[in-house]
N, C-alpha and C positions, 0 to 999 in steps of 0.2 A: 451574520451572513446566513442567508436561508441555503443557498446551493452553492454547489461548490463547481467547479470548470473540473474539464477530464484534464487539463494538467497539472491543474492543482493538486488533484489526488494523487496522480502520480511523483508530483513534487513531494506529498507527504509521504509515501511510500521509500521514497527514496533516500529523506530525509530519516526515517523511521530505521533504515537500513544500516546507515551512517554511525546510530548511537547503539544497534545490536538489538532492538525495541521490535524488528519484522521475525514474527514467530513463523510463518507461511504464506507464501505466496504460490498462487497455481495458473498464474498469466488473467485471471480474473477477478481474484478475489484475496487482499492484504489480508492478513490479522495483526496487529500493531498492538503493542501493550503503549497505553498512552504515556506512561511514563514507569521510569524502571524502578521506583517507592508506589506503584501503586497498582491494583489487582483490576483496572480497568480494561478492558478488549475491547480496541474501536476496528469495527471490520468494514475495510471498503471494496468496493463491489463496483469494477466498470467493463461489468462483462459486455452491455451491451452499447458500444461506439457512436451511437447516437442518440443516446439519452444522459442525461446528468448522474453522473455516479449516486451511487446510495453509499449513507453514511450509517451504521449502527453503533450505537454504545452497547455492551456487555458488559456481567458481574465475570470475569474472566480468573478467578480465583481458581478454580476445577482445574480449570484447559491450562492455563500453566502450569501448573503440580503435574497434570498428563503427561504434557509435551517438553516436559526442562529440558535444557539445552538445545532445542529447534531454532531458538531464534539464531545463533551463532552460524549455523547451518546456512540459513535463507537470507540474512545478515548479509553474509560474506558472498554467498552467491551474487547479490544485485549493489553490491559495492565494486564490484567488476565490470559489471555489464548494468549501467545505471541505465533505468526506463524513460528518464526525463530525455538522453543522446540516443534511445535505441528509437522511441516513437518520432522524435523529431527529424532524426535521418531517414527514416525508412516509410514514415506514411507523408513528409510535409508536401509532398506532390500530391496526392489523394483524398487528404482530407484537412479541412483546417480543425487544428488539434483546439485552438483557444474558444471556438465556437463551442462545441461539444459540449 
């Protein structure tokens, strides 16, 4: 897969959320540890709503030792208020999310 859909990223965001993996989220930008044995940082970036998110890998070893315990934090915030029901309810009059 070359690109990814804006809901897809937000499906991974969410899903990222779900296993405790979402170190920060700031409404534009995930940092996701790709898996919880490994020092990978995938950071997704769909700041802007009408381009295809960007996808980066990172040596994310530092930013975790930095940031321990953040992800519980931003976890649990969007395990409440999951992004996949908040973009669907709120923009599917306005924009279609699947194009994106």
């Amino acid at each position: 897969m070359d690109t990814i859909t804006f809901m897809q990223a937000i499906e991974l965001i969410d899903l990222a959320a779900t296993e405790n993996r979402l170190w920060h989220y700031n409404g534009g930008q995930a940092y996701i540890r790709v898996s919880n044995d490994s020092n990978v940082l995938m950071v997704i970036d769909h700041t802007m709503s009408n381009t295809v998110p960007t996808i980066s890998m990172n040596n994310g070893t530092e930013y975790f030792r930095s940031c321990a315990g953040a992800q519980f934090e931003y976890s649990a915030r969007l395990r409440e208020t999951p992004l996949v029901s908040f973009f669907r309810e709120s923009f599917t009059d306005i924009i279609t999310l699947e194009t994106i």
